[in-house]
Backbone as XML, in Angstrom:
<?xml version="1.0"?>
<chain id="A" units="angstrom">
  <residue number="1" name="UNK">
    <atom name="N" x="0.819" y="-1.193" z="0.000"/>
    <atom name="CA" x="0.000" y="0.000" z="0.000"/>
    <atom name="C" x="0.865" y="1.259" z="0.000"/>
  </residue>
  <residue number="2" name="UNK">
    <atom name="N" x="2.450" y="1.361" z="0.718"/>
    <atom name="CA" x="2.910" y="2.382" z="0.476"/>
    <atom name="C" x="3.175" y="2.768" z="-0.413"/>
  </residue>
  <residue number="3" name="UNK">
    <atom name="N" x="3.774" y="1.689" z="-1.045"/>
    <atom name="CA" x="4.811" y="1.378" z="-2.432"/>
    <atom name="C" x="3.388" y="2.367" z="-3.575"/>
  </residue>
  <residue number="4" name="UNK">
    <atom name="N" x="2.521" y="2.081" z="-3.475"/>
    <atom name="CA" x="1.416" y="2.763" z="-4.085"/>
    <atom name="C" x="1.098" y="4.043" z="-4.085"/>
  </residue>
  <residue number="5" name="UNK">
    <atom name="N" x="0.975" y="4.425" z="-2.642"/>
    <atom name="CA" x="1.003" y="6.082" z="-2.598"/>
    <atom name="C" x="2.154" y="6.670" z="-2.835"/>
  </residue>
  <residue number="6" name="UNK">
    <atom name="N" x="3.845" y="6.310" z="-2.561"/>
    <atom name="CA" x="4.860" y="6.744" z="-3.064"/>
    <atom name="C" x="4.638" y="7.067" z="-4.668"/>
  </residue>
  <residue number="7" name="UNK">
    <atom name="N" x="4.322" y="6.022" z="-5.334"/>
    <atom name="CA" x="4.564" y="5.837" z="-6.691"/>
    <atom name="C" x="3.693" y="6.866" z="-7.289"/>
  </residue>
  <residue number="8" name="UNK">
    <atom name="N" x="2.551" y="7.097" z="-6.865"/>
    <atom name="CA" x="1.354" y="7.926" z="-7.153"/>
    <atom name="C" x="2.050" y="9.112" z="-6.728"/>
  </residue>
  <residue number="9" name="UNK">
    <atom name="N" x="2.436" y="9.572" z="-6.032"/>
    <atom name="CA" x="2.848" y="10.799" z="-5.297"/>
    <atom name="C" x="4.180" y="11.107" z="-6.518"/>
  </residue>
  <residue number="10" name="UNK">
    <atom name="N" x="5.247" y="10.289" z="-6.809"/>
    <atom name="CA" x="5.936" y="10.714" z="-7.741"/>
    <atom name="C" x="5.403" y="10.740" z="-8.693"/>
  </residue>
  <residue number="11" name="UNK">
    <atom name="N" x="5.025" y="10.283" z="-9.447"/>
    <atom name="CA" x="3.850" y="10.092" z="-10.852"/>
    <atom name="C" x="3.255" y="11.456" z="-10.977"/>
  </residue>
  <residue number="12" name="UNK">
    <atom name="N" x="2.759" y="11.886" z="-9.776"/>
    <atom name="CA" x="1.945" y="13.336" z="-9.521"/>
    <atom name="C" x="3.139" y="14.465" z="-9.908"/>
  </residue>
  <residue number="13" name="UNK">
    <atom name="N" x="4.106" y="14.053" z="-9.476"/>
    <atom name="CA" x="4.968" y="15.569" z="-9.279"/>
    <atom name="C" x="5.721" y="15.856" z="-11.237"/>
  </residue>
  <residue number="14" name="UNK">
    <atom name="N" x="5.560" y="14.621" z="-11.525"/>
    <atom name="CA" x="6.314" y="14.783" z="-12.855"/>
    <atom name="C" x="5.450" y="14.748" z="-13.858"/>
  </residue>
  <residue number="15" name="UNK">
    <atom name="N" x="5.581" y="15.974" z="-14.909"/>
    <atom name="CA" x="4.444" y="15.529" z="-16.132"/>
    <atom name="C" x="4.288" y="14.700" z="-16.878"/>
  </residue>
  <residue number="16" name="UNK">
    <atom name="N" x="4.009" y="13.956" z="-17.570"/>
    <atom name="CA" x="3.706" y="12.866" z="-18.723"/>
    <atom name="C" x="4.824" y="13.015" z="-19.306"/>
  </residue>
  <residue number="17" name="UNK">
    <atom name="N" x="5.748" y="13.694" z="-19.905"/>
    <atom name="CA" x="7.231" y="13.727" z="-20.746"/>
    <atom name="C" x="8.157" y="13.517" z="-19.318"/>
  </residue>
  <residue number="18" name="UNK">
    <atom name="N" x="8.024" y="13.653" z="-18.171"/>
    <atom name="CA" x="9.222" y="13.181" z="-17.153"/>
    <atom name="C" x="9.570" y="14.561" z="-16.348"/>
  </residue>
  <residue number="19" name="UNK">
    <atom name="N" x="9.442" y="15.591" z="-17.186"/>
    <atom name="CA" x="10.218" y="16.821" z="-16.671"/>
    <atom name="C" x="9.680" y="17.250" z="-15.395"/>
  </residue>
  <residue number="20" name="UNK">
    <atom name="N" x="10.128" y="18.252" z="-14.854"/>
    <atom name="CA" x="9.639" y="18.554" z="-13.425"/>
    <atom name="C" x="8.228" y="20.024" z="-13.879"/>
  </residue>
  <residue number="21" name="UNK">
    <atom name="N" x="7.505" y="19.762" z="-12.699"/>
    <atom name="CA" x="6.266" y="20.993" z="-13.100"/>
    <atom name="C" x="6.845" y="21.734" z="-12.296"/>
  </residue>
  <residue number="22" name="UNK">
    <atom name="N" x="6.336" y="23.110" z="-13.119"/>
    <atom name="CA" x="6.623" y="24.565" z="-12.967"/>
    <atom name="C" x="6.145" y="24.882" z="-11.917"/>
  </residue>
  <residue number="23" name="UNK">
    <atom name="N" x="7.030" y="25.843" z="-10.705"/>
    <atom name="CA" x="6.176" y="26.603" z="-9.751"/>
    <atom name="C" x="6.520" y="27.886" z="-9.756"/>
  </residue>
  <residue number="24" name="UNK">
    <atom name="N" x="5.421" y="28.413" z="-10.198"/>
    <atom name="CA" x="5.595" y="30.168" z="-11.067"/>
    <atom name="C" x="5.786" y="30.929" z="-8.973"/>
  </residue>
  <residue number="25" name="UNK">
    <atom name="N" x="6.304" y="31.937" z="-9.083"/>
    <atom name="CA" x="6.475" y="33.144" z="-8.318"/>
    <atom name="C" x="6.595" y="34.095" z="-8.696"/>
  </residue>
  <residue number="26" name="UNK">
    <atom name="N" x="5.517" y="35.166" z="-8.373"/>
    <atom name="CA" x="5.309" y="36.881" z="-9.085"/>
    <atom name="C" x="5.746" y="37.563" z="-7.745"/>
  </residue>
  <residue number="27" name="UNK">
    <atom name="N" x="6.598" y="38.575" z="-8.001"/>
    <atom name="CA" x="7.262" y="39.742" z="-6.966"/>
    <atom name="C" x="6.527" y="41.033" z="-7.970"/>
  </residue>
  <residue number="28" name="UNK">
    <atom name="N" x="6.824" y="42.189" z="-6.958"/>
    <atom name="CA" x="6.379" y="43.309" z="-7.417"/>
    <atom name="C" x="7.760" y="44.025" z="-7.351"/>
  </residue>
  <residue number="29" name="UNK">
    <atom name="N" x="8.038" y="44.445" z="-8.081"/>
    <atom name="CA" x="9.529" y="45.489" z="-8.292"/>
    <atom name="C" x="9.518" y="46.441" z="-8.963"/>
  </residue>
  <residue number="30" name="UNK">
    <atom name="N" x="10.132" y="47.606" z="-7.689"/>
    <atom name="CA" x="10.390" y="48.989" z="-8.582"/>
    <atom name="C" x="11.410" y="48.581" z="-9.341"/>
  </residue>
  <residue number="31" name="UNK">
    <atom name="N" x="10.908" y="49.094" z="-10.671"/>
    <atom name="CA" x="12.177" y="48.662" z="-11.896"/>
    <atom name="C" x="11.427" y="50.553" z="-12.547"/>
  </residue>
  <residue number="32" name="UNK">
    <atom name="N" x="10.770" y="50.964" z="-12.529"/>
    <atom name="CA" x="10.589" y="52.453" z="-12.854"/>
    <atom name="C" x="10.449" y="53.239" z="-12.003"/>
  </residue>
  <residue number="33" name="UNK">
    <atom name="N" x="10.386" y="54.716" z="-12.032"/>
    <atom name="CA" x="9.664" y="55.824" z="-10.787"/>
    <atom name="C" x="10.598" y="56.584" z="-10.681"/>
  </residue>
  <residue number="34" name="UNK">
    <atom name="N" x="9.718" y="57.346" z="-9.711"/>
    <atom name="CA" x="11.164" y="58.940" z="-9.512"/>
    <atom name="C" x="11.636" y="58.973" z="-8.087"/>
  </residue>
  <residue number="35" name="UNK">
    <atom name="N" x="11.244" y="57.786" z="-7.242"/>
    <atom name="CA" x="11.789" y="57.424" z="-5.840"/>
    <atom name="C" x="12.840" y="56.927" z="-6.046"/>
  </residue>
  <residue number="36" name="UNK">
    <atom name="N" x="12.875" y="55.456" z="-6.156"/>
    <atom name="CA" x="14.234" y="54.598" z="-5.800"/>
    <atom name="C" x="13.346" y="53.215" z="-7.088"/>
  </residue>
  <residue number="37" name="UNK">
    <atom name="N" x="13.876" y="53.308" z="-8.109"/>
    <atom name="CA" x="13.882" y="52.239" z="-9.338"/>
    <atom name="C" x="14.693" y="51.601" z="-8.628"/>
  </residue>
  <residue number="38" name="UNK">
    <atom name="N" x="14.912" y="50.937" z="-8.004"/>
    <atom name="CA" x="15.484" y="49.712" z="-7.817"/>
    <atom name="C" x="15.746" y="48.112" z="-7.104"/>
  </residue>
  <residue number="39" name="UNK">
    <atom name="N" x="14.694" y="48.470" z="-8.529"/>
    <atom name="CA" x="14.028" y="46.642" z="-8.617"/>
    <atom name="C" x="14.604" y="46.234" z="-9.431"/>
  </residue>
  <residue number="40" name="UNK">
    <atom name="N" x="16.449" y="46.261" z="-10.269"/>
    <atom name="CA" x="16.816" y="45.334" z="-10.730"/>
    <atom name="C" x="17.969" y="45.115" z="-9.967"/>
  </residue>
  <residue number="41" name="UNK">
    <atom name="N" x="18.324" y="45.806" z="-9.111"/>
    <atom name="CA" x="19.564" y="45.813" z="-7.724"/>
    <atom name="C" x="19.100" y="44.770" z="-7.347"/>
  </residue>
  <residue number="42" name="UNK">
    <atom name="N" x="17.440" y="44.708" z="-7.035"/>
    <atom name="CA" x="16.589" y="43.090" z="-6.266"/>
    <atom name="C" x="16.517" y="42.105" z="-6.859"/>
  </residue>
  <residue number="43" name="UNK">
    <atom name="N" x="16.383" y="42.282" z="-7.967"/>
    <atom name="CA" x="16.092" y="41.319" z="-9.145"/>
    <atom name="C" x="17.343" y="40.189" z="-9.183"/>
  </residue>
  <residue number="44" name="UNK">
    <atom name="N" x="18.669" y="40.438" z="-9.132"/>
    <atom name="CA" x="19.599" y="39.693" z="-9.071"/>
    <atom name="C" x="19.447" y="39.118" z="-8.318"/>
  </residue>
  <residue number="45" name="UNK">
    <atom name="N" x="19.468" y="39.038" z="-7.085"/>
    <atom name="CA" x="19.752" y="38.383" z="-5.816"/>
    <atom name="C" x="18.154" y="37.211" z="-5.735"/>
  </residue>
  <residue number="46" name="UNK">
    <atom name="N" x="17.753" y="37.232" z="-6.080"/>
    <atom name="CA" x="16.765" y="36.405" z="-6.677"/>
    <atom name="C" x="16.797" y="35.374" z="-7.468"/>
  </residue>
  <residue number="47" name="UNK">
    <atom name="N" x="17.522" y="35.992" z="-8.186"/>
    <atom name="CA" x="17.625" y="34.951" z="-9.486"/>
    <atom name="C" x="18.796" y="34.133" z="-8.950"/>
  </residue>
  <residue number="48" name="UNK">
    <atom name="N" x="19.286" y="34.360" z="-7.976"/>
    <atom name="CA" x="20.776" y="33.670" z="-7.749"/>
    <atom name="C" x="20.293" y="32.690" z="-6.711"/>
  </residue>
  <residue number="49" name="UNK">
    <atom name="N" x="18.920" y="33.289" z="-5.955"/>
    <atom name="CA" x="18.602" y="32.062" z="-5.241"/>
    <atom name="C" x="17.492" y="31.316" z="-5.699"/>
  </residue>
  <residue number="50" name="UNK">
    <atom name="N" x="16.941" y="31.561" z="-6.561"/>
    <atom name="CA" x="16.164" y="30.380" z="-7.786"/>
    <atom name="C" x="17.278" y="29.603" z="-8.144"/>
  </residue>
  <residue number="51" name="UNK">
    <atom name="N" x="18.368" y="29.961" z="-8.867"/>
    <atom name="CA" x="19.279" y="29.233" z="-9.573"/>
    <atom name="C" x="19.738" y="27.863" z="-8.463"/>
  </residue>
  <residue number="52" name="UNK">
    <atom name="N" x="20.204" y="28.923" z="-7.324"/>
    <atom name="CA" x="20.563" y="27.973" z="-6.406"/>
    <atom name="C" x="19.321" y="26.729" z="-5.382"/>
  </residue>
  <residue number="53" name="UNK">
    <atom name="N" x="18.448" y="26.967" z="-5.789"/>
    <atom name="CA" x="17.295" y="26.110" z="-5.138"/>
    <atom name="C" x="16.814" y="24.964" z="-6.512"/>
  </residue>
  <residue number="54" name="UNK">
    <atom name="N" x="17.176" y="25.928" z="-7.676"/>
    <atom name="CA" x="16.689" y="25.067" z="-8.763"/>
    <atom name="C" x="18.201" y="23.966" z="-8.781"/>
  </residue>
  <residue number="55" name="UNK">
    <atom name="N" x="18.992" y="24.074" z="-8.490"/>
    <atom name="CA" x="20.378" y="22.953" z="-8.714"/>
    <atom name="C" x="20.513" y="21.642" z="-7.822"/>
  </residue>
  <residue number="56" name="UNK">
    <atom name="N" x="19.775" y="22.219" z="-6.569"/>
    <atom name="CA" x="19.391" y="20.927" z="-5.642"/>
    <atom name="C" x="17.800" y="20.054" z="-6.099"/>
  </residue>
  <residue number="57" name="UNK">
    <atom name="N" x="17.796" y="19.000" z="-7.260"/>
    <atom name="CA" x="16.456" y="18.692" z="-7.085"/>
    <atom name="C" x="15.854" y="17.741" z="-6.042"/>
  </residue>
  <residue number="58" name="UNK">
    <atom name="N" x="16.713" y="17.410" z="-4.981"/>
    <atom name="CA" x="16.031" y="16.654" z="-3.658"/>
    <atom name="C" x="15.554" y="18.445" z="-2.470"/>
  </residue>
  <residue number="59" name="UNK">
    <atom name="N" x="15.451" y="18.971" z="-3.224"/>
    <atom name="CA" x="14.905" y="20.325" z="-2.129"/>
    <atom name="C" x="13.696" y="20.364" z="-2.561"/>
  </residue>
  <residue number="60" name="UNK">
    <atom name="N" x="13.263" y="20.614" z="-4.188"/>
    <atom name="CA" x="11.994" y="20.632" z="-4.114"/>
    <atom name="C" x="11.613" y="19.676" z="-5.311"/>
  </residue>
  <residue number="61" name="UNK">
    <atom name="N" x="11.787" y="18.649" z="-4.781"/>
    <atom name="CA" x="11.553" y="17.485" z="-5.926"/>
    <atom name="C" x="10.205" y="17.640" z="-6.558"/>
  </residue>
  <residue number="62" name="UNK">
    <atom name="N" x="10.243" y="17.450" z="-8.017"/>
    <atom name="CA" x="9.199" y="17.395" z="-8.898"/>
    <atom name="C" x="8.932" y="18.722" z="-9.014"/>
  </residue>
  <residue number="63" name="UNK">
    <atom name="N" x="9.519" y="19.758" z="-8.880"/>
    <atom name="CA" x="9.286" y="21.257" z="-8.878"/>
    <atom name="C" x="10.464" y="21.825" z="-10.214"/>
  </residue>
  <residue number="64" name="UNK">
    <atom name="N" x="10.288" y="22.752" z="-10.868"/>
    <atom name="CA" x="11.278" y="23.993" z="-10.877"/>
    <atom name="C" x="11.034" y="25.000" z="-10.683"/>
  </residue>
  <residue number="65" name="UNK">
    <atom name="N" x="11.641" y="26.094" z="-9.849"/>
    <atom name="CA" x="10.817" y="27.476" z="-9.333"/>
    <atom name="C" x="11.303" y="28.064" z="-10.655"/>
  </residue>
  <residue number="66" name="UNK">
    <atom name="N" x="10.313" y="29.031" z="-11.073"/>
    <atom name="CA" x="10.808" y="30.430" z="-12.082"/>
    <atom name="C" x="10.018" y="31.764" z="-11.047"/>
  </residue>
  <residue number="67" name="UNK">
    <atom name="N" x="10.439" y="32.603" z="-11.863"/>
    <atom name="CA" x="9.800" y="34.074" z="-10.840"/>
    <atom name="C" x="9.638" y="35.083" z="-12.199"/>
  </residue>
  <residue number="68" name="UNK">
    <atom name="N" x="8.697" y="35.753" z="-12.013"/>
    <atom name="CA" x="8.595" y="37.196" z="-12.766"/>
    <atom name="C" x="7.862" y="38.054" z="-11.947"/>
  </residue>
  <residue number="69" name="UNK">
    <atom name="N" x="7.870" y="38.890" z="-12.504"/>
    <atom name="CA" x="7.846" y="40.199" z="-11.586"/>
    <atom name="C" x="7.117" y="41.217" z="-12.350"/>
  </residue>
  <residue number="70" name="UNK">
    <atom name="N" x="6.380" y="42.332" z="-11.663"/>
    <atom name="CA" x="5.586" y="43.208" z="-12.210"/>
    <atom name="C" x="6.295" y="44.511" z="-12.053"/>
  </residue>
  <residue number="71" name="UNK">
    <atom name="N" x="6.425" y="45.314" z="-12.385"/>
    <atom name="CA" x="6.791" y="46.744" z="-12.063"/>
    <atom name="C" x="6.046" y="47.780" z="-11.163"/>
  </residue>
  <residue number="72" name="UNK">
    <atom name="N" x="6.031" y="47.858" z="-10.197"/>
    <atom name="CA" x="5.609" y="48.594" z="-9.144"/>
    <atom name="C" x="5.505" y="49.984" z="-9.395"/>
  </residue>
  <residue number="73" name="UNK">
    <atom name="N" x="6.368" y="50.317" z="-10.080"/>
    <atom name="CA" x="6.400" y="51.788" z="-10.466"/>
    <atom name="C" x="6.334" y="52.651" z="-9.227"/>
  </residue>
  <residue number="74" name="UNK">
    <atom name="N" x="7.167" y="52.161" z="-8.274"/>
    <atom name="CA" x="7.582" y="52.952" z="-7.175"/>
    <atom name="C" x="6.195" y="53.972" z="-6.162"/>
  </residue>
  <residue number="75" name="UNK">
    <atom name="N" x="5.920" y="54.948" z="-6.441"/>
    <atom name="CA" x="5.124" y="55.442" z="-5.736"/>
    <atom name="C" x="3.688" y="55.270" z="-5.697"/>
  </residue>
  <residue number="76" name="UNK">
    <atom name="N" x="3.406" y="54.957" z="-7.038"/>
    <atom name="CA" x="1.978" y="54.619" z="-7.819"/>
    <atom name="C" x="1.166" y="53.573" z="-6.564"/>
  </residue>
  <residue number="77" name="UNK">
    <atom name="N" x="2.095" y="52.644" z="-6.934"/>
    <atom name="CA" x="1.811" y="51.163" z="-6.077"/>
    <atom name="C" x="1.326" y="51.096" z="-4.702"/>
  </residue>
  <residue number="78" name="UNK">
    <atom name="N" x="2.176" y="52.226" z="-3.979"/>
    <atom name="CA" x="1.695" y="53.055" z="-2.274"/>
    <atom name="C" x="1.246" y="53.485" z="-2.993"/>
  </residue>
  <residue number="79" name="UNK">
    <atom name="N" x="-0.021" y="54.408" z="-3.536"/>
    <atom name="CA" x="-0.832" y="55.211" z="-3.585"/>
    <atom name="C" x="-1.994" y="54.407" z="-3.690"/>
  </residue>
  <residue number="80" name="UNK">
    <atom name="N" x="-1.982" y="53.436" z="-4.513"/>
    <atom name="CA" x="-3.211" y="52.763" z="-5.084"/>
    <atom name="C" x="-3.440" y="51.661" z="-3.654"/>
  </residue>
  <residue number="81" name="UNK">
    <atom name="N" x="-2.106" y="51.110" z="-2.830"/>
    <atom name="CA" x="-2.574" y="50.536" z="-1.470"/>
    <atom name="C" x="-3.125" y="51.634" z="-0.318"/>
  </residue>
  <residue number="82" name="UNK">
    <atom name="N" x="-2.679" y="52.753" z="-0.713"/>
    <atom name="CA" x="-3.376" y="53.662" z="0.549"/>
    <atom name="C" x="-4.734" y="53.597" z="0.494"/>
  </residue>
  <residue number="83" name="UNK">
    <atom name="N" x="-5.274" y="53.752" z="-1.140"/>
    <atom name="CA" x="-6.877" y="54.015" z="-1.115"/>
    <atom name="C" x="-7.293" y="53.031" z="-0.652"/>
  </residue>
  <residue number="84" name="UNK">
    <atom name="N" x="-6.451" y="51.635" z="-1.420"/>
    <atom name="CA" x="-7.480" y="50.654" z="-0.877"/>
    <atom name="C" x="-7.900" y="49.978" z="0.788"/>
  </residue>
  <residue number="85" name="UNK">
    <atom name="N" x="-6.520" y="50.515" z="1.150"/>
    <atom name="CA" x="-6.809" y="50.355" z="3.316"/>
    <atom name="C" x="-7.536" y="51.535" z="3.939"/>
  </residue>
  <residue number="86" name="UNK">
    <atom name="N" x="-7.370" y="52.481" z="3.463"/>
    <atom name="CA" x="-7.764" y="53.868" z="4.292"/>
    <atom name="C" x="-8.886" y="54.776" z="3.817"/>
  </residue>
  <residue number="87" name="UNK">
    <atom name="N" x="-9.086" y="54.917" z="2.260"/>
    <atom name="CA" x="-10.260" y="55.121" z="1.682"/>
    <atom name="C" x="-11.228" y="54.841" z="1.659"/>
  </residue>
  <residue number="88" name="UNK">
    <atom name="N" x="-10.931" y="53.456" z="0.763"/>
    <atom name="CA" x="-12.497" y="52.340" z="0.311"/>
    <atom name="C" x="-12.812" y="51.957" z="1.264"/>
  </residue>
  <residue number="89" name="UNK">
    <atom name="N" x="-12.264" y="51.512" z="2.339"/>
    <atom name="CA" x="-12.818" y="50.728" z="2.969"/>
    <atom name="C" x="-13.966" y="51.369" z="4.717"/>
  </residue>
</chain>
């Protein structure tokens, strides 16, 4: 019976061609604005620890992490969370 749920449980994590399934991650990064653009100073250090989490596959077996990211556009982003805690609500 284990031998069954193991097998099922790996079977699950890998797609039909073998490869590992995708586990998407979205960040928000100033990468524009007239504060502090710098969301590609962040952006590195990210990618270095995807790289490094993606090289061990007994960490997140049957996984590969990727990440993308939205542009925050620095001040915009606080403005549009102020309305929505302190305004709208």
């Amino acid at each position: 019976m284990l031998v069954a749920i193991f097998l099922a449980h790996v079977a699950g994590c890998y797609a039909l061609d073998g490869k590992p399934k995708e586990l998407r991650l979205l960040g928000m990064l100033p990468m524009t604005g007239t504060t502090w653009p710098g969301g590609s100073s962040c952006l590195v250090p990210v990618q270095m620890a995807l790289e490094d989490v993606n090289a061990y596959p007994g960490l997140l077996y049957g996984y590969n992490l990727t990440y993308e990211y939205i542009d925050s556009m620095v001040g915009q982003l606080t403005y549009v969370m102020y309305l929505f805690l302190f305004v709208c609500s």
